[in-house]
N, C-alpha and C positions, 0 to 999 in steps of 0.2 A: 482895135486897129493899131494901137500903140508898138503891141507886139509885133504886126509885120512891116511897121514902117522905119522901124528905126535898123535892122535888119534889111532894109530896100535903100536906106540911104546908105548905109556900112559898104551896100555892094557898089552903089555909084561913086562913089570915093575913091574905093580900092580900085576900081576899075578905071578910072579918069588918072589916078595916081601911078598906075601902071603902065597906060601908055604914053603916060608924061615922060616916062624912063625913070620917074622917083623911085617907082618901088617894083622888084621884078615878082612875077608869076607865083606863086606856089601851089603844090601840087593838087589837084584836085582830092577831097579828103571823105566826102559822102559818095559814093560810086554803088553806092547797094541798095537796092527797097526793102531792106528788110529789117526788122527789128527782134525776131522772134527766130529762134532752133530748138527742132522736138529730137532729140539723140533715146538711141534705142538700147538697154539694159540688155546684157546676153549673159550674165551669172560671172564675167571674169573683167569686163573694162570696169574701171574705175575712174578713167579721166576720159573727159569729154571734151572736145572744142566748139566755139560756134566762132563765125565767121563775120559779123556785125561789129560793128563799134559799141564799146563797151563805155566809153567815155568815163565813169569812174566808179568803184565797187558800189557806191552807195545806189547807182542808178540797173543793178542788177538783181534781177528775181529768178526763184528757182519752184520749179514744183515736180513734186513726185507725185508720178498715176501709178497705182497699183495694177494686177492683172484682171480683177474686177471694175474698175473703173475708178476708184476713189481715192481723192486727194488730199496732198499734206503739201502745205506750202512752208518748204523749208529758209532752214535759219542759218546764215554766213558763220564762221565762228572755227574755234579749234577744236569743238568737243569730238566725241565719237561721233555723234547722229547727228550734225551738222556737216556744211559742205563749204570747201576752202576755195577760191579763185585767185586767178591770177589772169591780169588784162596783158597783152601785146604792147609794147613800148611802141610807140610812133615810130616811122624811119626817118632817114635827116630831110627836110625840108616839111613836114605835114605835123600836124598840129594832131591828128586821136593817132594812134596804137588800133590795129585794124585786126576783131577778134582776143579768143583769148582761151583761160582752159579752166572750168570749174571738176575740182577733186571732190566725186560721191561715193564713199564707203563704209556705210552704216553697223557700226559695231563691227569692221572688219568682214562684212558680206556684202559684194560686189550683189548689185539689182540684178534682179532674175531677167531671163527671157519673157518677154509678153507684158516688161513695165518699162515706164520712159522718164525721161526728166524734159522739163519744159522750161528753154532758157531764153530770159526776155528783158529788155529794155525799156524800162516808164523812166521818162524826164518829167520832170514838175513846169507844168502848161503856164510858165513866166516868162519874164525877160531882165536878163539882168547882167547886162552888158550896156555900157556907156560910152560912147565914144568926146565925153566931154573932157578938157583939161591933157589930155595925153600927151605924154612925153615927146614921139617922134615917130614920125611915118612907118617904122615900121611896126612898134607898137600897137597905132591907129590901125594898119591891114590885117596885125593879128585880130584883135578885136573884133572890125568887120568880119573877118572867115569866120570867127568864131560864134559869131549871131549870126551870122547867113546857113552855119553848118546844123547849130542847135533849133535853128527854124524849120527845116527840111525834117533835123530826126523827129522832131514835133510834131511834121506831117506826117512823118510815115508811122509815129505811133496811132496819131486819130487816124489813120488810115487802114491799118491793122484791126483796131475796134470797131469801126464801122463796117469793115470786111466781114464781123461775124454777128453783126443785125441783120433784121428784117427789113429790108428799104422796097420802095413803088420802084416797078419796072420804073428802065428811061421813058419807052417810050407810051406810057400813062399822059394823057394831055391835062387830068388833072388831079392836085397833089390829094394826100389822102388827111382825112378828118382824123383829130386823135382822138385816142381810143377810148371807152366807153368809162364811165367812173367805175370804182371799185366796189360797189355794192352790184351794180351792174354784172361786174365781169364774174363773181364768186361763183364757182362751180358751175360755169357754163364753156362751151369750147369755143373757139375762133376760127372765125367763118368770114367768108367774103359776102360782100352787101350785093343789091344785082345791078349795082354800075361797074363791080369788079375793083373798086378804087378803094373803099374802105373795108377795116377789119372789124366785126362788131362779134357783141357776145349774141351764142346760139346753141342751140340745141339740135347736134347733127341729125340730119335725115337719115333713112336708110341709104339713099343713095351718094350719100355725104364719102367725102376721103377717106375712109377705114378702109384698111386693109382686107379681101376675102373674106379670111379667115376670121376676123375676129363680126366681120357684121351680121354675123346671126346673134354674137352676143349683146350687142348692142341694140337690136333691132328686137331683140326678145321683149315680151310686153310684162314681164313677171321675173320677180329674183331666180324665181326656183330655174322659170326656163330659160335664165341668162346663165346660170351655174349648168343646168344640166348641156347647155350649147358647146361649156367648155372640153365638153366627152370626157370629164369624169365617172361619168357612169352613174349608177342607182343611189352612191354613196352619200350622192352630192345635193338628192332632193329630198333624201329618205332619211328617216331615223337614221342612227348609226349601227347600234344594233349588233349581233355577232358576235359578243365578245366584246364589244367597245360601244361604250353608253356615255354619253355625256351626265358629270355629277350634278350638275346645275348650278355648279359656278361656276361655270367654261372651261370645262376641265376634261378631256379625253381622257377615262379610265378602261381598264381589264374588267369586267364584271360579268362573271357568267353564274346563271345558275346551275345546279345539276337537273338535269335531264333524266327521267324515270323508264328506264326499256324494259320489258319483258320479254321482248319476243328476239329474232334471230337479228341481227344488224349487217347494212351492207356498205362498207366506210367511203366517203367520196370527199371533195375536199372542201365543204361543207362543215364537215365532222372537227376542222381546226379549230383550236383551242378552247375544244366545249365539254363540259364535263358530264359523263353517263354514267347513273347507277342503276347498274346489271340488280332488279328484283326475282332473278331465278338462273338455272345453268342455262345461258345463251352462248352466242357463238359473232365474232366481230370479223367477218370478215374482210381480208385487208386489200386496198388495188393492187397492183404492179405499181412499185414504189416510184419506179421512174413515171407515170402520171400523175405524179403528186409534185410540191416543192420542197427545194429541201429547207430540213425545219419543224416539214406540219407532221402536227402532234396534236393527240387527245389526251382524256384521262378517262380511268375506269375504274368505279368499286364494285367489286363484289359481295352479296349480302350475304351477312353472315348467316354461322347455323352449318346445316347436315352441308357432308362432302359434295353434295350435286349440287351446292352453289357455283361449284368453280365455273370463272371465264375464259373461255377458249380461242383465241388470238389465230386466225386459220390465213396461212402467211401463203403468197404466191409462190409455185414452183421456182419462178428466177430469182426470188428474193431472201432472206434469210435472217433471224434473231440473230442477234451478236454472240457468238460463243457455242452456233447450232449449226447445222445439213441445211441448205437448201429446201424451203420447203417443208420444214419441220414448224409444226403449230408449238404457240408459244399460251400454257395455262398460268391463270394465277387461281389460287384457293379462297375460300369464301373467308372474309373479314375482309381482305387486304387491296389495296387500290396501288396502280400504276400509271405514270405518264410513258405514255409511247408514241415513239418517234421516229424517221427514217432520214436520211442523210439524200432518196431522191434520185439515187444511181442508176444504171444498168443494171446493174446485180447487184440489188439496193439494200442495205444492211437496214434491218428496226434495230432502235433502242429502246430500253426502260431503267425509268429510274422506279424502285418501289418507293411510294408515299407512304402506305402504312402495308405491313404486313401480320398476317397469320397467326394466332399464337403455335408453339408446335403441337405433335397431337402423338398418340403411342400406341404400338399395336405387339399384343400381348400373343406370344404364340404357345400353348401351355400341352400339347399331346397331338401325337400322328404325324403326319406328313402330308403335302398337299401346294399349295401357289401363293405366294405372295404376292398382291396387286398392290404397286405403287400410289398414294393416293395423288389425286390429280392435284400439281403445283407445288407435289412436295419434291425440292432441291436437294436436298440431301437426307443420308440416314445416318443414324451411330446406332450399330446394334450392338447388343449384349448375350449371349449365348452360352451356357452350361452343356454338357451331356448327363447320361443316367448316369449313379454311381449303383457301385456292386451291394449284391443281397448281405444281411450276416448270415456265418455259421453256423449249424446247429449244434446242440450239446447231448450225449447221450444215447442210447437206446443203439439204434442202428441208424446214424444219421444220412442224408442226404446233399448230396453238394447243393450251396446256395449258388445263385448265377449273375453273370457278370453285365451289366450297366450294358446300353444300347450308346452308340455315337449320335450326335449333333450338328446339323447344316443347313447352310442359307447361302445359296449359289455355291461356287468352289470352296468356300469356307468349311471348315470342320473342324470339332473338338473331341476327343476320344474318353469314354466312358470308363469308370473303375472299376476294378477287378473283384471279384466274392470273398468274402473271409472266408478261411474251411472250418470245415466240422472236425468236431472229437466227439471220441467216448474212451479216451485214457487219461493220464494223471497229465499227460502233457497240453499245455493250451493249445489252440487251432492258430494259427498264422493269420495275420490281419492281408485284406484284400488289399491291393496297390492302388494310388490316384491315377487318372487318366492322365497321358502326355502326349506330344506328338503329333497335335492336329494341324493341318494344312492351313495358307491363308489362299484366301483369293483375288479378284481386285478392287482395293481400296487400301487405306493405311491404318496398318496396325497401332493401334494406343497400346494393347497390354494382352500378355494372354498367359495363364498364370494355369498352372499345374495342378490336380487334384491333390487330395490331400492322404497318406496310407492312413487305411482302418489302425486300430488296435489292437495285439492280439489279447486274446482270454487270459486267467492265471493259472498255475498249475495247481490241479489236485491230487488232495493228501490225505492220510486213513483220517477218518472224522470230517475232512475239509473239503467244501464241493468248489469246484471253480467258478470264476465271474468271466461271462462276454467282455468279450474287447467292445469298445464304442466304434462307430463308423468315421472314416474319414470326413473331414470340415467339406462342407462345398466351396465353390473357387469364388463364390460371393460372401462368405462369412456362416451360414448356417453350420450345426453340429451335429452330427447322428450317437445321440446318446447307445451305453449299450443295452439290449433287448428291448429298443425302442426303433423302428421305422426312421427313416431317412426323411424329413421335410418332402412335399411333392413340390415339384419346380424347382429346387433349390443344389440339387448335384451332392446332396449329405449322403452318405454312406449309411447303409444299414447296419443296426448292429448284432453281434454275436450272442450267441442266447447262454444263459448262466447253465452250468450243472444242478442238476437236482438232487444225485447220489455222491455221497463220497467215494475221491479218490480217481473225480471225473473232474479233466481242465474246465475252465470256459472257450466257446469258439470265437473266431476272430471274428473283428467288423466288418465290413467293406467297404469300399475305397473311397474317396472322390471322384466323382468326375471332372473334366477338366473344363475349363472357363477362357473365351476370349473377348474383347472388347473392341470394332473397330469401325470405322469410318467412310461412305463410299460417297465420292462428292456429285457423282456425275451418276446417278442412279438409275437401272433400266426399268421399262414396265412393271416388268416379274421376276422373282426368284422361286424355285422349287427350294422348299425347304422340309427339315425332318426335326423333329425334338424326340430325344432318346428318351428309351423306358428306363426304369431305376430295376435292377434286376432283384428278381426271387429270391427269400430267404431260405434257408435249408430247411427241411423237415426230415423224415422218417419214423420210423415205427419204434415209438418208447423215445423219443427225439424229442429235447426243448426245440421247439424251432425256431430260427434266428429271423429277423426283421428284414422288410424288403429296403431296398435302395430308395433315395429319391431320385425321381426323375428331373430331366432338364430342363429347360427354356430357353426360349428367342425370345426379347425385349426388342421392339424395332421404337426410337423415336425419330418422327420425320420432321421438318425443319420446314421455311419456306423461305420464298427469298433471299 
């Protein structure tokens, strides 16, 4: 009572003193109820004012809400992340400075849109104003305004805090019981008692103040059906499952096993992030990528062994592999696994990353002509390709022309075959057969293609002295066609020229190489029609050494995967 009575005499004095004529009027100084301003952050103010009596910095508080909700009760000061004020000087005759302006600019970034500062006035709930011993009447009237003023902002601060309690309606006729002890109150809600007058602890009904929506979860008799009420869905009562297994330290991990299919598969979005090992040639086929999300991805191995492991990836008309036609099925080859993925579009692109791939595998083309099937999943090819080279010469008697190498090809590609060494039966040698040159590419990139090699020719003979065959040209892969020795078969050596048996009789020439290309085709179709040349005929005839055949050529195809 101390506090409002000395402040109730202040006022009777001043006022008895005023109309005495002692002391004149001053201005009225508290004219606000307010003690509190919430000013609103828009990413560029940095100074703010409120409008209350600030009476002096120590009696000023600041708080920052963030756009979430959460607060930082700031610190006066000059740092960066502090916030500087400045109160309103009084005008002439009033005793406070009415308002004022606190500067907030944290690290030089003005508060965003959607955050606020909270500026407020606490006085400390004394009284410390005397009106004993004082100077002189107007001294004494300062005094009094100034306990009559500091009494009022006193009220309007407990008037402030009591504005944001709980209080009994007025018109309750009676006041309400406090509230229930603290072991009482622990994990129970608050509730009205049924005079309506007190607050006690309780355990809501169903018909209790929750909101709709949430009182089926509250009203559920069991966790699972209070979780499942919140329409999470199956996730939320059931294992987890799918891809995601709890470790058993509470831990949400990725753990799938693989999955064993044998038969045809038909992908849905089920199929995300689960891994299947393909045990024979199946076939996965894919949705329309825009029914899917984008993201969902499986994985697939394929088991190794023969070519009819491969996996067959059978892609919708509107959708497409990366780097393919619309449409066009995407294989992998047995050993190797891939994550595939789709990005979920309209005209929805799949992805793959290869996990493991294929080792590569090689197809030997060694005589004839006929088809080359692509094996399924194989990416690319480097093939290797020789032609036939020429027969040798013969030597002697009545010989016989030897004959000339066959050409070489695998799609538009081709390499030309060696030419025959000729025959003798004079003192002079037979001419050595030419290398093949000149063969065409087709589409893919050339690495090397390298020229057959010319036969040898014979030596000449002389009275007493019979002649020796020339040797065959090299093949374009290093093989040698020695002379009156056959050409390697596969290998593009030259035949060689056959020795004289008589004096005074040359040797014949060898025959040539054939020629050799090496090249690359990234993007590889189905099939190629191909041909591997024959090594041509050595010479004979009647009384005739006869000269050695050519060797023939080869297609090396190695296919690659991934």
């Amino acid at each position: 009572m101390r506090g409002l009575f000395a402040p109730l005499c202040a006022f009777a004095i001043a006022f008895a003193l005023t109309y005495s004529g002692s002391l004149k009027p001053a201005r009225a100084t508290v004219n606000l109820q307010i003690n509190k301003s919430i000013v609103l952050g828009d990413g560029h103010t940095t100074q703010f004012s409120f409008n209350f009596i600030g009476v002096a910095a120590a009696y000023i508080s600041v708080v920052y809400t963030d756009a979430g909700g959460n607060q930082t009760v700031l610190i006066q000061g000059s740092g960066t992340t502090q916030y500087q004020l400045v109160l309103n000087a009084p005008v002439q005759g009033a005793i406070w400075g009415l308002g004022g302006t606190v500067t907030y600019n944290p690290s030089g970034t003005p508060i965003a849109a959607g955050t606020t500062l909270t500026i407020y006035r606490t006085l400390p709930l004394t009284q410390a104003i005397t009106l004993q011993n004082l100077a002189s009447i107007a001294t004494l009237g300062k005094g009094a305004e100034t306990g009559l003023d500091t009494g009022v902002m006193q009220g309007q601060q407990i008037n402030e805090h009591i504005g944001r309690a709980i209080v009994a309606n007025i018109a309750n006729t009676t006041p309400p019981l406090p509230l229930p002890p603290a072991a009482q109150m622990a994990n129970q809600g608050l509730c009205g008692d049924g005079t309506g007058n007190n607050i006690i602890a309780c355990t809501l009904p169903a018909t209790g103040s929750i909101s709709s929506a949430m009182q089926p979860v509250v009203n559920a008799a069991t966790l699972p059906l209070g979780r499942a009420a919140f329409g999470l869905g199956a996730i939320a009562t059931q294992g987890i499952g799918s891809g995601l297994e709890t470790d058993g330290a509470g831990n949400v991990r990725v753990n799938t096993l693989p999955i064993a299919v044998a038969s045809n598969q038909t992908v849905d979005q089920t199929y995300d992030l689960k891994r299947y090992a393909a045990t024979g040639p199946i076939s996965f086929t894919l949705p329309r990528a825009n029914t899917l999300f984008p993201g969902f991805g499986f994985y697939v191995w394929a088991l190794p062994g023969a070519a009819t492991n491969a996996v067959t990836f059978v892609i919708d008309s509107n959708d497409s592999v990366v780097g393919q036609a619309s449409g066009v099925s995407f294989v992998i080859p047995p050993g190797s696994s891939v994550y595939i993925y789709t990005d979920a579009g309209t005209a929805g692109v799949w992805y793959y990353d290869r996990l493991t791939t294929a080792q590569p595998t090689v197809t030997r083309l060694t005589s004839g002509a006929g088809t080359y099937t692509r094996p399924l999943g194989a990416t690319r090819l480097r093939v290797q390709m020789s032609a036939g080279a020429g027969g040798g010469g013969a030597a002697g008697g009545t010989p016989t022309n030897a004959s000339n190498g066959t050409a070489s090809s695998f799609g538009a590609w081709t390499v030309n075959p060696g030419t025959a060494g000729s025959a003798t039966n004079t003192p002079p040698p037979g001419p050595a057969g030419l290398g093949g040159s000149g063969g065409t590419n087709g589409i893919g990139t050339l690495i090397s293609r390298i020229s057959g090699s010319t036969g040898n020719s014979g030596t000449v003979g002389a009275p007493s002295v019979t002649g020796t065959g020339g040797s065959g040209g090299s093949g374009p892969f290093g093989s040698i066609g020695g002379n009156n020795n056959a050409g390697t078969p596969n290998t593009g050596a030259g035949g060689g020229g056959a020795s004289s048996s008589a004096a005074s009789v040359g040797g014949a020439g060898g025959g040539g190489g054939g020629e050799g290309v090496v090249f690359y085709i990234t993007s590889p179709a189905a099939t190629y029609p191909y041909v591997v040349g024959a090594g041509g005929a050595g010479g004979g005839g009647s009384g005739a050494n006869p000269g050695s055949t050519g060797g023939s050529g080869i297609i090396v195809v190695e296919e690659f995967y991934g």
